[in-house]
N, C-alpha and C positions, 0 to 999 in steps of 0.2 A: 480403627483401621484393621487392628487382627482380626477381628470379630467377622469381618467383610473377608477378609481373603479366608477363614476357617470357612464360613460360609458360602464363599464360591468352591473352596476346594470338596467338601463335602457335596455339591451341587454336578460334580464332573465325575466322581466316584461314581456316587448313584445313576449317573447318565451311562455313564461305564458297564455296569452291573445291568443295565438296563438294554445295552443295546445290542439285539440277535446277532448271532457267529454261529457260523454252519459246526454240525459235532466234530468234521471231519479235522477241526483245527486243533481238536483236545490233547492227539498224542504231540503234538509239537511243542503244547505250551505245558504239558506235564512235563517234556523234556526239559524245557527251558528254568522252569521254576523248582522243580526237585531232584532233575540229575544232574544239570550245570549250574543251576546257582545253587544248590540245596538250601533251600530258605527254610529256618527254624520258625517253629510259633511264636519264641520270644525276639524276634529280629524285625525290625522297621522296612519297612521298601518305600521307593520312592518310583511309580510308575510315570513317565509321561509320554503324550501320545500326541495326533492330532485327529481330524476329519476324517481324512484319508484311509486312517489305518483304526477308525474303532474297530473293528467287527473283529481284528489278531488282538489287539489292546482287551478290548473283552472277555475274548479266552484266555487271556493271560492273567486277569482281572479273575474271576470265576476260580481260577488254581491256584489266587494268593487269598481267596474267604477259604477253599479246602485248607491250606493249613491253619490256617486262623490265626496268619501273624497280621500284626498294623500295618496298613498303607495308607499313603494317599495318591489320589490320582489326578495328575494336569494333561488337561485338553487347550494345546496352544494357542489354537485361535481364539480360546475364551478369557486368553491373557495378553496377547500382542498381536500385531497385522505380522502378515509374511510375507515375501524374506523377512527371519525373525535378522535384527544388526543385535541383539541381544538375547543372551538367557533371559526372562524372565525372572525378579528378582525371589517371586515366589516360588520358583520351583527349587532356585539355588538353597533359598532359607531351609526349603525344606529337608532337600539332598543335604543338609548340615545335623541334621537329627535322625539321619538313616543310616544303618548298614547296607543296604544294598540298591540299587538303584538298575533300571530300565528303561532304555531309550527305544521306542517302536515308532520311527516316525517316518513321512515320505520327505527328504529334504530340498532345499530350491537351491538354487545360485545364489552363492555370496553369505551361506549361512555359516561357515566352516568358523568363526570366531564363537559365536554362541556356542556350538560344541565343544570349543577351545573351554570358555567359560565352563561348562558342566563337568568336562575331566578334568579339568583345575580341580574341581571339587574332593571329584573321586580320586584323585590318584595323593592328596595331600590326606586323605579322609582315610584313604585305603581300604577303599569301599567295595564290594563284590559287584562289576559292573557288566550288564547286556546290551552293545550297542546293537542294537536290530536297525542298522539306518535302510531306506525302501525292502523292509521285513514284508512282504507279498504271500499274496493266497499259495503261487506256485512252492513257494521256497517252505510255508509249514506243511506242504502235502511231501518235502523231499527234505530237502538238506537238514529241516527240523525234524524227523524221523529219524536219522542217523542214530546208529550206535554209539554213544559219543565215549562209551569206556572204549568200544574197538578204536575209535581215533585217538582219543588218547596214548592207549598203547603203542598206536604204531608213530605220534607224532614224538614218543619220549626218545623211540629209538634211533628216528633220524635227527634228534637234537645231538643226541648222546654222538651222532657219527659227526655233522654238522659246525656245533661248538668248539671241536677241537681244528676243524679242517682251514689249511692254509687257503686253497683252492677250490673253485667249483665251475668247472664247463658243462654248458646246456647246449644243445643242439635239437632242432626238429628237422623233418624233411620239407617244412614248407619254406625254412631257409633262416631259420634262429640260428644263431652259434655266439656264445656271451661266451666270456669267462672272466669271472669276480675273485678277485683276493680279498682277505678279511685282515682285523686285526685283533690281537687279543684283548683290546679295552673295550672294543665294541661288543656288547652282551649281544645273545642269543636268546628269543623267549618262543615261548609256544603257546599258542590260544589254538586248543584244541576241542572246545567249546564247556571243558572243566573249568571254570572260573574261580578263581582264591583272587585274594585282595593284594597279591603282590604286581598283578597286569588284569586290569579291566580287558575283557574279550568282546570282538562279534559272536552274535550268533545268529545262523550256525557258525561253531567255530570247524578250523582243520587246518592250522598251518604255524609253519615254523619261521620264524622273522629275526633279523637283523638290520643296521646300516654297515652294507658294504664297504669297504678300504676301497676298493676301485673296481669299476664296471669296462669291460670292454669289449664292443664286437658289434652285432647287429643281431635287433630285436624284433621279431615279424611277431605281430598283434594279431592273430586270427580266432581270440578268444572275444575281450569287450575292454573298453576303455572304463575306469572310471568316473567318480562325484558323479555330477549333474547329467555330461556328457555319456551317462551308458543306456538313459534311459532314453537320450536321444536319438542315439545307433545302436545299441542295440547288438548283436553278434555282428562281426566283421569278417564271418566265414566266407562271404560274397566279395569282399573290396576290403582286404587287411588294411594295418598301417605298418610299413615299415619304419625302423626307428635306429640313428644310426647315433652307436653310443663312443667317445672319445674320454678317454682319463675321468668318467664319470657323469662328462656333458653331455646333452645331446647334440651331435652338429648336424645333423638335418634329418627329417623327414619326409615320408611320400605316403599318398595311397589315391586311388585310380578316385573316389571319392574326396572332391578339393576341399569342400566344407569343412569336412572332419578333418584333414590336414590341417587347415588354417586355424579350427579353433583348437585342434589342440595344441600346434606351436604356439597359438597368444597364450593358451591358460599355463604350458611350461615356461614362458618368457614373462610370466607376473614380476616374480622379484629376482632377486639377483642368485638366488638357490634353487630358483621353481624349475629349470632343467638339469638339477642334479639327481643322480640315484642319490634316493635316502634311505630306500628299504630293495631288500631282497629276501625273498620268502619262497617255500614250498609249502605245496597246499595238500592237506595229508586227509580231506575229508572224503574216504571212500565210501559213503554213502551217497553221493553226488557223480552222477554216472555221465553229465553232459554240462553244455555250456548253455544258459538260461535265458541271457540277456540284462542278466542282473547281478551288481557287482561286486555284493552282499556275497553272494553264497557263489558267484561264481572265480571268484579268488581264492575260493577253499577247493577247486575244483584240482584233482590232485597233477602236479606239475612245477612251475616256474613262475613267479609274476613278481614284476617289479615297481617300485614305485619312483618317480620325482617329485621332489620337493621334502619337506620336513622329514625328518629320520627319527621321528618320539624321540628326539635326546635324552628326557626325562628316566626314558627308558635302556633303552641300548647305550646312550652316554658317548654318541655323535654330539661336539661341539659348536654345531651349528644349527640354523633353522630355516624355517622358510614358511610365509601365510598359505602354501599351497601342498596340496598332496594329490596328488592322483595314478593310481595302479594300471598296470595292464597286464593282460592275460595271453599265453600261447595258452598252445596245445601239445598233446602227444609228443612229449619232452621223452630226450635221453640226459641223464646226470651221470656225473660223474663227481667225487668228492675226494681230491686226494688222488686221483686214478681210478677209486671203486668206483663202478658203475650200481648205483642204487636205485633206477628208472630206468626202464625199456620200453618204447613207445606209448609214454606213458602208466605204462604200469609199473608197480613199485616190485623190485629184487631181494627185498630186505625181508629174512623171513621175521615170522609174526610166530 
């Protein structure tokens, strides 16, 4: 039986290696693989992809032979139908003899436990991890270009103001006004798209994240929803959602679009946590000038976004959970932290 999975993994590598990617995709995957992961010659990766996404998977494939460390590469439909209900056990075995690991994949509905399964991996493994989830042509022509030392920088600085902060009100003029208290047991981390083994990052990265002590006010969505739901709507600059947030909960929402209303109250109303804020983040990637429609690189879009459902307890060391997570995006934020104002219509105050 190994002999057959060495054999098909070897068979997905070379399909890999084999299948064209426009050049234009190189400097994003030279980002990925030697500014934010810095992957050494003597270091393991563990790439997996799907269909969808050879042509990014390839150039990323191509600048882990330039350094000429070991990988190997899984192509998921050549190991499970999709919606994957599972990691594949072969990719886990393998993410078990890796430093580093790559996630470039388009994902479906109801796949979010299989992912559960692969950072189980990496975060027990403490492994240097790229979640690229619907990683797009558009996103290595932009948000994978980013200077990722300049976001870096400026994402250390609004930790450093952030981390200690009681308070934080956000406001836009389309008609956000939140304000979040924190606690001090709950960490603060940054995926600025430098990845170390102490927090697996998206990439691109650019933002700073916690689970909130408590959320309160009203949330206008004029940015994109996300999971499943962003590649179906897509910007909401036309037909927002507002989102009306209580002690944490959500107690209702609206938007002139009922569809997206309905499904996103079912997918907050999954478990008994899926309409709590779990995460609150600013998104500090100033190489990302606009909102995409994708919610990958459009949550790094610099600003507010918040999420319901699971809070990575793992991580930040929120006591609760939840099988559901989904993000939303404003726009053209004002911050304020403590009283400083560190964002003015979206632009960031903080010098650099």
């Amino acid at each position: 039986m190994g002999s057959v999975l060495e054999t098909s993994s070897m068979n997905m590598r070379q399909q890999l290696l084999s299948t064209p990617h426009p050049a234009e995709f190189f400097e994003g995957a030279r980002n990925a693989i030697v500014t934010c992961l810095r992957i050494q010659h003597d270091e393991k990766v563990t790439l997996i992809t799907d269909q969808a996404t050879l042509p990014i998977a390839a150039a990323l494939a191509q600048e882990l032979e330039c350094t000429g460390c070991p990988w190997d590469g899984f192509i998921l439909e050549e190991l499970a139908s999709r919606p994957l209900t599972a990691m594949p056990e072969a990719v886990l075995a393998d993410m078990e003899t890796s430093q580093i690991s790559i996630f470039a994949v388009q994902v479906q509905q109801n796949e979010l436990f299989s992912r559960r399964q692969m950072t189980d991996v990496v975060n027990h493994r403490r492994m240097r991890h790229a979640h690229m989830v619907n990683i797009s042509p558009q996103i290595m022509l932009e948000g994978m270009r980013a200077d990722f030392l300049s976001v870096d920088r400026l994402s250390q600085k609004v930790l450093d103001k952030v981390s200690v902060a009681r308070k934080i009100r956000a406001t836009t003029a389309a008609g956000t006004d939140i304000e979040a208290t924190f606690l001090p047991e709950y960490k603060w981390f940054k995926t600025s798209g430098i990845i170390s083994p102490n927090k697996w990052g998206n990439l691109p990265g650019g933002e700073v994240f916690t689970a909130p002590g408590e959320v309160n006010g009203t949330f206008l969505v004029d940015g994109v929803v996300g999971d499943y739901l962003c590649a179906r709507y897509g910007s909401l600059a036309e037909q927002p959602l507002t989102i009306q947030i209580r002690r944490n909960r959500i107690t209702e929402c609206h938007s002139e679009n009922h569809q997206l209303q309905d499904e996103f109250w079912a997918y907050t109303h999954t478990d008994e946590n899926s309409d709590r804020v779990g995460e609150f983040a600013i998104g500090t990637n100033i190489g990302v000038h606009r909102v995409i429609g994708n919610i990958l690189q459009d949550e790094k879009f610099p600003g507010i976004h918040i999420a319901f459902g699971d809070p990575y307890g793992e991580h930040t060391g929120a006591p609760w959970s939840s099988k559901t997570h989904i993000d939303v995006v404003g726009l053209r934020f004002n911050i304020w932290v403590d009283g400083d104002q560190i964002m003015n219509e979206g632009k960031f105050s903080i010098p650099m």
